[in-house]
C-alpha positions as CSV (number, residue, x, y, z in Angstrom):
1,X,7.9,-34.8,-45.8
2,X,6.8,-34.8,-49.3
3,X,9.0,-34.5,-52.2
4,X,8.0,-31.5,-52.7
5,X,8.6,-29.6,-49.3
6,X,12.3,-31.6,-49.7
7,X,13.0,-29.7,-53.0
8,X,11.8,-26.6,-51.4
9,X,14.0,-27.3,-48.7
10,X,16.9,-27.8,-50.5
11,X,16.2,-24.8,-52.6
12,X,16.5,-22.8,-49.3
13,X,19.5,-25.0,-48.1
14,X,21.8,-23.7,-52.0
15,X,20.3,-20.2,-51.8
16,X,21.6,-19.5,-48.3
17,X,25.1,-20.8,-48.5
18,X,25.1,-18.5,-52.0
19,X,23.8,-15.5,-49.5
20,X,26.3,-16.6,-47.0
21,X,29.9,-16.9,-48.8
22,X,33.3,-17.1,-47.5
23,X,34.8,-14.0,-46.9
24,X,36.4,-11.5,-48.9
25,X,40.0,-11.1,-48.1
26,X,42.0,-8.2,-48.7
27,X,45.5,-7.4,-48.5
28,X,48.1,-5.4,-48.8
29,X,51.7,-6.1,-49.1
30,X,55.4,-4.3,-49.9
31,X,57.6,-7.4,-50.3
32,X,60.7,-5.4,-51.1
33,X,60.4,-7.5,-54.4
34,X,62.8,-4.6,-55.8
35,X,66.3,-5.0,-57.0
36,X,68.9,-2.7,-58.2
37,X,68.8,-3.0,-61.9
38,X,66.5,-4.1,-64.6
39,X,65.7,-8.0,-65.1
40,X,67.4,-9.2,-61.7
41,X,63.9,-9.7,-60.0
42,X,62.9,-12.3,-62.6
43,X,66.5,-14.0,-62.3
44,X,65.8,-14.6,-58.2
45,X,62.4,-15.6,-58.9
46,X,64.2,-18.6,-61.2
47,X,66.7,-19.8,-58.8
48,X,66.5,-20.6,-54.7
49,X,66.0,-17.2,-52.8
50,X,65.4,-17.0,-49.0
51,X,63.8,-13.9,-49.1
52,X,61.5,-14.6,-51.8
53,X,60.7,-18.0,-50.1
54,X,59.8,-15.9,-46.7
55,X,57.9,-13.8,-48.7
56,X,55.8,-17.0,-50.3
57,X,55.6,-18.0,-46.3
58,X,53.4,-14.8,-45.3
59,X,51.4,-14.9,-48.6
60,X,50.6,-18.9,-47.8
61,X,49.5,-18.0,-44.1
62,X,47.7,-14.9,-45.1
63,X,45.9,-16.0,-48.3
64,X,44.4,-13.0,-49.9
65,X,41.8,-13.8,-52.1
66,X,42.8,-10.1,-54.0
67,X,46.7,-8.6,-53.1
68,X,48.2,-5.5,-54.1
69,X,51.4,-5.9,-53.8
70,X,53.7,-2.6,-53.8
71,X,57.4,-2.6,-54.2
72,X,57.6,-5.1,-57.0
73,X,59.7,-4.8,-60.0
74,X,57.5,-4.0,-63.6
75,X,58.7,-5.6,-66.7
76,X,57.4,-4.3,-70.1
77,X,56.3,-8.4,-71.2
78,X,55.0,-8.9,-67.2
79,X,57.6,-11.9,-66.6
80,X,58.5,-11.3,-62.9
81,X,54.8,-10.9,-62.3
82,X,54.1,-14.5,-63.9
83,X,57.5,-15.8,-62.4
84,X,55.7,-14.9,-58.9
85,X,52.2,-16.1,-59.5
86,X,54.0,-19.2,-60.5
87,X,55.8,-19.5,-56.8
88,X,52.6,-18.7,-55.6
89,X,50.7,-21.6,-57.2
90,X,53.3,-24.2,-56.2
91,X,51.8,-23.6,-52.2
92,X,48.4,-23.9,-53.5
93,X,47.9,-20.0,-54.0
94,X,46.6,-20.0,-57.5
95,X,46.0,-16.5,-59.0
96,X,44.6,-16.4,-62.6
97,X,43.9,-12.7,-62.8
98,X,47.0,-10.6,-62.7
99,X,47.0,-6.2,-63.3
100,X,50.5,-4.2,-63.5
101,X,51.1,-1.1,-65.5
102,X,54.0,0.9,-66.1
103,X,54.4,3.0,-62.7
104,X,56.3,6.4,-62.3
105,X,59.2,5.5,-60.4
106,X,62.3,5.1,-62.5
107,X,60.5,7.0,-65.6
108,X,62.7,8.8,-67.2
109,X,61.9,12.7,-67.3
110,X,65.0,14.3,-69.2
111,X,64.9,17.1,-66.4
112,X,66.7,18.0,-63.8
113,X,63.6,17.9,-61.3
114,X,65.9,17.8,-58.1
115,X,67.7,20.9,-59.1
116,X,71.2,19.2,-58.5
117,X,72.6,20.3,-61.6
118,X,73.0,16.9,-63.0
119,X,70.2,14.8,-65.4
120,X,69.5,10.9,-65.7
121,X,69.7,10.7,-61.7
122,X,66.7,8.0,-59.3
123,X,65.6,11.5,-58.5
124,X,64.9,13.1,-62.2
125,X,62.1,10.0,-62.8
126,X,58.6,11.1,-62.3
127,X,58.8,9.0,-59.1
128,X,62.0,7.8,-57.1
129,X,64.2,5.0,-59.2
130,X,67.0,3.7,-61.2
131,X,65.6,2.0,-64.1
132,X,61.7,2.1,-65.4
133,X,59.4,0.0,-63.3
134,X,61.6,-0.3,-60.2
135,X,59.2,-0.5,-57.1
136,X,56.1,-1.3,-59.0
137,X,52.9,-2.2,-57.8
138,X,51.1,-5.0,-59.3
139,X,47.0,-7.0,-58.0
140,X,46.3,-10.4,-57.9
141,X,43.4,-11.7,-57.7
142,X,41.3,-15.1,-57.6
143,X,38.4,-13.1,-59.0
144,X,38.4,-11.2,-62.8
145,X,39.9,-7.9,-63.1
146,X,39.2,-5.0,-65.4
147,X,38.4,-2.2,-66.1
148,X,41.2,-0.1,-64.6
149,X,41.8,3.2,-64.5
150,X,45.0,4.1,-64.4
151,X,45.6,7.5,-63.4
152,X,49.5,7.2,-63.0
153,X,50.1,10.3,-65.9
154,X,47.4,12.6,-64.1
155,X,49.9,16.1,-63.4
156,X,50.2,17.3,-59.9
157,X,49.4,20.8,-60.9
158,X,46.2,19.9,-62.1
159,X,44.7,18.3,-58.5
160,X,42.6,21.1,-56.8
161,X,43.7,22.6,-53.8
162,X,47.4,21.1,-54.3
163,X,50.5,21.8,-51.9
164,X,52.9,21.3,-54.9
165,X,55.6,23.7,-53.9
166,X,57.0,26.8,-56.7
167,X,58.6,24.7,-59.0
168,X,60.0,25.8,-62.6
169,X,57.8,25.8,-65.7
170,X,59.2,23.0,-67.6
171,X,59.0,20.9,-64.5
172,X,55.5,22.0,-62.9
173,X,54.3,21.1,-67.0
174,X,55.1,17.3,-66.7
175,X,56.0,16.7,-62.9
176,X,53.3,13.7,-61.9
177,X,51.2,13.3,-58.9
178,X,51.8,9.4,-58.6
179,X,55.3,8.8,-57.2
180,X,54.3,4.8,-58.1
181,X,50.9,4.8,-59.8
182,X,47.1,5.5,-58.7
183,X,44.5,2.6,-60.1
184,X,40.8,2.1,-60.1
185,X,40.9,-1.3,-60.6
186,X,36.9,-2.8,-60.8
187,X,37.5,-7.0,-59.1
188,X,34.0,-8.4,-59.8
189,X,32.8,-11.1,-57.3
190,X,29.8,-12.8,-56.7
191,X,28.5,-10.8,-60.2
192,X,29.2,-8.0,-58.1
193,X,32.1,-4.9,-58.8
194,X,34.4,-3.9,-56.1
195,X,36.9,-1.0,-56.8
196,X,39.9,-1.6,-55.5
197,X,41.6,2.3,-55.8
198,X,45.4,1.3,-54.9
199,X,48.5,3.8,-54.6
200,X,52.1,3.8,-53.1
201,X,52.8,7.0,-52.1
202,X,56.0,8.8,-51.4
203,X,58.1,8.7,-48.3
204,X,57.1,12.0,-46.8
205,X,60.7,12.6,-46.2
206,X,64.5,12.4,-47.6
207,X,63.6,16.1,-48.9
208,X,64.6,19.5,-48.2
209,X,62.6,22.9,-46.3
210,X,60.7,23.3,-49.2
211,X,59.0,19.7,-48.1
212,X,58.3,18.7,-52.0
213,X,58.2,14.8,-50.6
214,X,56.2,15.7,-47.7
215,X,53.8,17.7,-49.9
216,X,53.8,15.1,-53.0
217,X,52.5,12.5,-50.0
218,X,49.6,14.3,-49.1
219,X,48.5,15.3,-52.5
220,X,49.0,11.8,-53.3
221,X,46.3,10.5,-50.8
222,X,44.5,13.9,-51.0
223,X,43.6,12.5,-55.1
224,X,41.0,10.1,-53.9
225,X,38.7,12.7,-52.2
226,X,38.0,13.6,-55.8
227,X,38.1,10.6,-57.3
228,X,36.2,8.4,-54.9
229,X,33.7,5.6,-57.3
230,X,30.0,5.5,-56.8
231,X,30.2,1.6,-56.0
232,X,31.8,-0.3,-53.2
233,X,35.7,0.7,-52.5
234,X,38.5,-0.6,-50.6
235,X,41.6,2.0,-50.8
236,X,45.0,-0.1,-50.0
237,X,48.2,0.3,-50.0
238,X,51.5,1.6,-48.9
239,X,50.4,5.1,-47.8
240,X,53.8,5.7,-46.3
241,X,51.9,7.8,-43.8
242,X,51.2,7.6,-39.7
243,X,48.4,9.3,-38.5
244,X,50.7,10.2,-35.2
245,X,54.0,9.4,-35.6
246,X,54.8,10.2,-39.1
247,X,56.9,13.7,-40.3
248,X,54.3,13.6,-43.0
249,X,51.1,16.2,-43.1
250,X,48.5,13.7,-41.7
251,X,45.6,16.2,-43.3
252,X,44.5,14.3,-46.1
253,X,45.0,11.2,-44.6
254,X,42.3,12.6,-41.7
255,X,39.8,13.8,-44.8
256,X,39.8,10.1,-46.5
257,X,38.9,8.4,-42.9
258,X,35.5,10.3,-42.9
259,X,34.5,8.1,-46.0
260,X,36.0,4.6,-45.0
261,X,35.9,2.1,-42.5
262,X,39.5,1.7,-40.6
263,X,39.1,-2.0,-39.2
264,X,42.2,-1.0,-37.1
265,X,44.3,-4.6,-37.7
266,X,46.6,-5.2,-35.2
267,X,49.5,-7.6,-34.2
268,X,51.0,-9.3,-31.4
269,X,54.9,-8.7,-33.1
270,X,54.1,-4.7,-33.3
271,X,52.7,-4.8,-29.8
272,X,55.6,-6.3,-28.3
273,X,58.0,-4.1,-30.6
274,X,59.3,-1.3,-28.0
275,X,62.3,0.3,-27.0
276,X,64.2,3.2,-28.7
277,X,62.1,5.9,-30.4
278,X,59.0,3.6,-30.3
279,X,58.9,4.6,-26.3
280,X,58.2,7.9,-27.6
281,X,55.6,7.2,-30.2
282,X,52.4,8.0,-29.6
283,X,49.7,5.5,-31.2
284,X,49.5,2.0,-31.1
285,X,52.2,-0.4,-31.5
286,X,50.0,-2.9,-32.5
287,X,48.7,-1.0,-35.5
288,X,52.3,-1.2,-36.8
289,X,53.1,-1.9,-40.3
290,X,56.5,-1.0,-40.4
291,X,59.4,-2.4,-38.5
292,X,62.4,-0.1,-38.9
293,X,65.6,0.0,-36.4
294,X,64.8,1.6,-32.6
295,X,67.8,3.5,-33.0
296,X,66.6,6.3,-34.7
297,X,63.6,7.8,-36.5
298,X,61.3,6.8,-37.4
299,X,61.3,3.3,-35.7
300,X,57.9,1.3,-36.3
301,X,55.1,3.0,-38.3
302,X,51.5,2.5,-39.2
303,X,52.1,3.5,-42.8
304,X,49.9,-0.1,-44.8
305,X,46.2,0.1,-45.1
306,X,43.1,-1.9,-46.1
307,X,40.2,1.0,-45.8
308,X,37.3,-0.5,-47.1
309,X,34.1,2.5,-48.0
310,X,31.5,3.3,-45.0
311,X,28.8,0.6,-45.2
312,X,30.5,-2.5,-46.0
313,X,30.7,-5.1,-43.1
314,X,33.7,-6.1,-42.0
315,X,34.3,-9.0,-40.6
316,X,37.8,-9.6,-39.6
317,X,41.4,-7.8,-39.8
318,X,45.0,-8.5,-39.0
319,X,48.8,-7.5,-39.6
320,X,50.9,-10.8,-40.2
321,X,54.0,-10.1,-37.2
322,X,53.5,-12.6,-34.9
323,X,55.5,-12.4,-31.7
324,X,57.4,-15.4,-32.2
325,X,57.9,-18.8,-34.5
326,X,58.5,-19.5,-37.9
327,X,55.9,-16.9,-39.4
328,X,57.3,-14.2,-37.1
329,X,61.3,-15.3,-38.5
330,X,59.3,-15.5,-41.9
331,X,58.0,-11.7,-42.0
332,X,61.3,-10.6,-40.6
333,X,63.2,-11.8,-43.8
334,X,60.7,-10.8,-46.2
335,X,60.9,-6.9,-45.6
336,X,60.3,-4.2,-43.3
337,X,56.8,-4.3,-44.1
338,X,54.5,-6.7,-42.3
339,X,51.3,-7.6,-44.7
340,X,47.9,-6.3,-43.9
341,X,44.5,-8.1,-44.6
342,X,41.0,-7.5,-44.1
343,X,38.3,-9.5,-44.4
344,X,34.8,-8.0,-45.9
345,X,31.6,-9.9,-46.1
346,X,30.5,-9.6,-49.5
347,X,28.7,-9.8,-51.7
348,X,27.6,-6.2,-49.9
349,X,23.5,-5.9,-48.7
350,X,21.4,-4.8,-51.2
């Protein structure tokens, strides 16, 4: 062969592994990175903590090449964010680009929006919380971020078609859609964008008849059917929602899966998880995200998701709840939650 065909060869050799990459992983993950008062998460990320190491465990097997993470702690400066990433980069996990904004939950109002009488309480915030930035969502990512758009101050009243229930005029003119936040947050890889629209809705419970929480919750994931981007999109995050076992309105839920892909990740802990009120259940155990006592409602849930958009290949998916061994003891003592990833092939055909 002639030197000539040999460059032309090895032309063809670079330009298909560029063609065919490693695949995209995205997860999604609620850590219970949350503590009970204002600058406590950054002092357990500073000193030896056995949930925080479990929780490095199931980000070191899973290794998400972009994570939302939900139910972490926002500072005003972003040190527990860059106390984290740290952890993270001392297993070999090493994410330059980081994203948090100020969410909803803990934001003071100054209103009595729970009607108890009494002002200054988790429930007078915008969404659920003690102190500003409790349960926070924050993205990592191996891959530049920006822009977002953050739509975290968008007013409930103001989403067509909303179930936002008769509330008094001084609340219905600041009460917020997000209980956490809503971002359009633009990850380009490869040269090319992926939106990455994340949330963390509202329990759709812990409410009264007038079902404000269950209501909030489908408003919340009702938002993207109008705000949906004209380029590739994965929607993740804590939806707090089962599509069959959850007191929640599954409506809008039902709407968004016309315009996604659900990979359906599954898991041989939630499988085996039975007994209780799971007996009753009626989807998948497998598809479980949420592993809460059998006792009593609601037991395990499907209430994480990675949806990427119609048309993007996917070409794996999984939760992280193994049945057994030190992974499975791992995700037990990070949180209820059990981290969800799902892996895309990108960059995306032309």
């Amino acid at each position: 062969m002639g030197l000539g065909a040999l460059a032309g060869a090895a032309l063809v050799a670079v330009l298909g592994l560029a063609a065919h990459a490693d695949p995209l992983r995205i997860a999604t993950y609620s850590p219970d990175l949350s503590r009970d008062g204002p600058g406590l998460l950054l002092r357990d990320l500073g000193r030896k903590d056995a949930q925080i190491d479990a929780v490095v465990q199931v980000l070191a097997q899973a290794r998400p090449d972009i994570l939302l993470l939900t139910e972490f702690d926002w500072d005003h400066e972003g040190r527990a964010l860059a106390a984290f990433a740290a952890r993270l980069a001392q297993v070999g996990l090493d994410y330059p680009h980081r994203f948090a904004a100020r969410p909803n939950s803990g934001m003071a109002t100054g209103l009595d929006l729970d009607g108890d009488g009494r002002l200054g309480s988790a429930d007078d915030a915008q969404g659920f919380g003690t102190f500003t930035g409790q349960g926070g969502m924050a993205i990592l990512s191996r891959h530049p971020i920006g822009p977002v758009k953050d739509y975290t101050d968008f007013l409930w009243r103001d989403l067509p078609g909303h179930l936002m229930p008769p509330l008094p005029p001084e609340v219905a003119a600041v009460r917020r859609l997000s209980s956490t936040a809503h971002w359009d947050a633009v990850v380009t890889v490869a040269g090319r964008p992926l939106h990455l629209l994340a949330m963390s809705a509202t329990p759709p419970v812990f409410d009264g008849p007038e079902d404000l929480n269950g209501r909030r919750n489908h408003d919340e994931l009702a938002f993207w059917l109008h705000h949906l981007p004209d380029g590739p999109f994965v929607l993740a995050g804590n939806l707090n929602l089962d599509p069959l076992d959850s007191e929640g309105r599954p409506q809008a839920l039902a709407a968004i899966m016309a315009h996604v892909t659900d990979p359906l990740p599954r898991s041989d802990g939630g499988a085996a998880a039975a007994g209780g009120v799971n007996d009753r259940h009626r989807g998948d155990p497998a598809l479980d995200t949420g592993d809460w006592p059998d006792d009593k409602p609601p037991g395990n849930l499907r209430v994480d998701y990675v949806l990427p958009a119609q048309g993007l290949a996917v070409l794996g998916s999984a939760v992280v709840w193994p049945a057994d061994g030190p992974l499975a003891q791992a995700a037990l003592a990070a949180s209820a939650h059990r981290l969800v990833w799902v892996d895309l092939d990108w960059p995306p055909a032309p």
